[in-house]
C-alpha positions in Angstrom: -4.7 34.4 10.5 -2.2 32.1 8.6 -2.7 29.2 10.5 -6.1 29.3 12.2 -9.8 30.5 11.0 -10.8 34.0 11.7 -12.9 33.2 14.8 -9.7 31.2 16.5 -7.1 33.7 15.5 -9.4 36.3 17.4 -9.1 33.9 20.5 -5.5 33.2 19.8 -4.4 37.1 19.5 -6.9 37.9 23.0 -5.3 34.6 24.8 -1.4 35.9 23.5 -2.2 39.3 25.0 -3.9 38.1 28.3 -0.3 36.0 28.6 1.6 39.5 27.7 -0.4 41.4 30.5 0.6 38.6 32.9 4.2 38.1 32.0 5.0 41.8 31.1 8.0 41.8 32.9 9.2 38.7 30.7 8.4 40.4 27.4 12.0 41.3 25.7 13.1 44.6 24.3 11.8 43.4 20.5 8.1 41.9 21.5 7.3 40.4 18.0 8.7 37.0 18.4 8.5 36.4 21.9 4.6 36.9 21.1 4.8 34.8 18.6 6.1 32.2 20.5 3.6 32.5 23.0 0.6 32.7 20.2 2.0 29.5 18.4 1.7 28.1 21.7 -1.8 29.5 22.8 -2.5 27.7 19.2 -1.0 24.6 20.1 -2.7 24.5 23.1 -6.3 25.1 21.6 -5.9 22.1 19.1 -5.2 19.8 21.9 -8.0 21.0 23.1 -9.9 20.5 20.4 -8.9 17.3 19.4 -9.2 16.1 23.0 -13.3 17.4 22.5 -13.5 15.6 19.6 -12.3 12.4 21.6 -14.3 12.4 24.1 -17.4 13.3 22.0 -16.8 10.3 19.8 -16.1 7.9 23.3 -19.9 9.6 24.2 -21.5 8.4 21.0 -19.8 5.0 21.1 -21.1 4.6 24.4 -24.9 5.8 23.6 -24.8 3.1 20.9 -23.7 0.2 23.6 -26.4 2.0 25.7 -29.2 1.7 22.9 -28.2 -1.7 21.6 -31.1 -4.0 22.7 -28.5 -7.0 23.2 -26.4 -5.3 25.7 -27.4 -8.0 28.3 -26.0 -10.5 25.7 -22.9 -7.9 25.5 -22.3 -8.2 28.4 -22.4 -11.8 29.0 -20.1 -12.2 26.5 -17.7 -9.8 28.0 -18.1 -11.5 30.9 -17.2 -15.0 29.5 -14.4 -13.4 27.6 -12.6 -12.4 30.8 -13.5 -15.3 33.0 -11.7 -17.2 29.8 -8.8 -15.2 30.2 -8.3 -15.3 33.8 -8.1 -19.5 32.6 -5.4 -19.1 30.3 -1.3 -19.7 31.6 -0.1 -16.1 33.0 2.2 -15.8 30.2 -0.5 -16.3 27.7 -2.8 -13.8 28.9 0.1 -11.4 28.8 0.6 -12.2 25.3 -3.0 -11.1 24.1 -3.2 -8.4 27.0 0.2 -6.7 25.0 -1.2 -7.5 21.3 -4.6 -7.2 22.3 -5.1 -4.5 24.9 -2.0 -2.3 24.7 -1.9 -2.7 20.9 1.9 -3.5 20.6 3.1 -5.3 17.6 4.6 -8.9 18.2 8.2 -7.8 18.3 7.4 -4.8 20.5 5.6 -6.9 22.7 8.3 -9.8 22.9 10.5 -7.3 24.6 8.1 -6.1 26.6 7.8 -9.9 27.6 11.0 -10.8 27.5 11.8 -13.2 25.3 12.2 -13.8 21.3 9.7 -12.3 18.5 9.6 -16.3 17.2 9.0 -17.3 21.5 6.6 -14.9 21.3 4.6 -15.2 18.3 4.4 -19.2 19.0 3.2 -17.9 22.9 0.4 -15.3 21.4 -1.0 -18.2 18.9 -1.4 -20.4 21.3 -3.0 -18.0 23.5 -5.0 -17.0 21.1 -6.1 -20.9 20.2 -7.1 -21.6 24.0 -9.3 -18.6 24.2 -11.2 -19.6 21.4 -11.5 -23.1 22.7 -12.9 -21.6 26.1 -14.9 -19.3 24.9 -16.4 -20.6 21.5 -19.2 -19.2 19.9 -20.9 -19.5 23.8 -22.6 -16.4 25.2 -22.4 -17.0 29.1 -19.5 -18.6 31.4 -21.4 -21.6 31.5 -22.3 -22.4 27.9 -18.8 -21.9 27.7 -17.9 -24.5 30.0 -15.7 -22.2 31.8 -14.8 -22.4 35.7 -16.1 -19.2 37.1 -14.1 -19.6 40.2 -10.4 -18.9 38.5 -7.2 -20.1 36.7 -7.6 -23.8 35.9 -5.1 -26.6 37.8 -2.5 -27.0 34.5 -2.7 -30.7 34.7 -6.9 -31.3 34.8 -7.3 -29.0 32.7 -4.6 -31.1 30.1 -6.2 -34.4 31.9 -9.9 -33.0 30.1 -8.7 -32.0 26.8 -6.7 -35.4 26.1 
């Protein structure tokens, strides 16, 4: 009752028993703290739950939006020209806004991760970051964007067309 409403302590006391039936030949001489443990576990358990609920539920409703925006088609040509852009950028920059980007690691983290310096790094992600804008632009499809749809640039034509 100290750490959960009524209606969950109920649940946490039935599920701490259930466990005690199961594991009876487990339960010590002095039962208090070994149940307990087991209902600060049950308890554990239910707000992982929970918050795991709560998760998903909010993916669902962020996903009925995207599903009830009229301008998904535009959504998802942008998408689309946002990855054939990044599949055009140097292997080493993609990884840069893949680890900042997608995985969410701060610039030092994700200099390890890359192996090389914070400063390497940093100078690596803005340049990334630069080029992708330049390929992609304020355009909506691949080929408003000017991008080749069928992969990774050659290095030097793509340097020959920028000069």
């Amino acid at each position: 009752m100290r750490h959960a409403d009524p209606h969950d302590a109920q649940e946490v006391v039935a599920d701490t028993f259930l466990v005690a039936v199961r594991r009876v030949d487990d339960i010590p001489v002095d039962p208090l703290p070994w149940l307990l443990v087991v209902a600060r576990n049950v308890l554990r358990n239910q707000q992982r739950a929970a918050r795991r609920r709560r998760s998903a539920e909010s993916a669902l409703e962020r996903l009925a939006r995207v599903a009830r925006t009229d301008g998904a088609d535009e959504a998802v040509a942008q998408r689309d020209a946002m990855l054939v852009a990044l599949n055009n950028l140097e292997p080493k920059e993609r990884e840069a806004l893949l680890l900042t980007g997608w995985d969410g690691l701060a610039p030092a983290d994700a200099a390890r991760v890359a192996g090389c310096g914070k400063a390497a790094f940093k100078m690596r992600l803005s340049r990334a970051r630069r080029k992708l804008t330049a390929l992609v632009g304020g355009h909506t499809t691949v080929r408003e964007a000017g991008i080749a749809e069928d992969g990774p640039r050659n290095n030097r034509t793509a340097a020959r067309r920028t000069r």
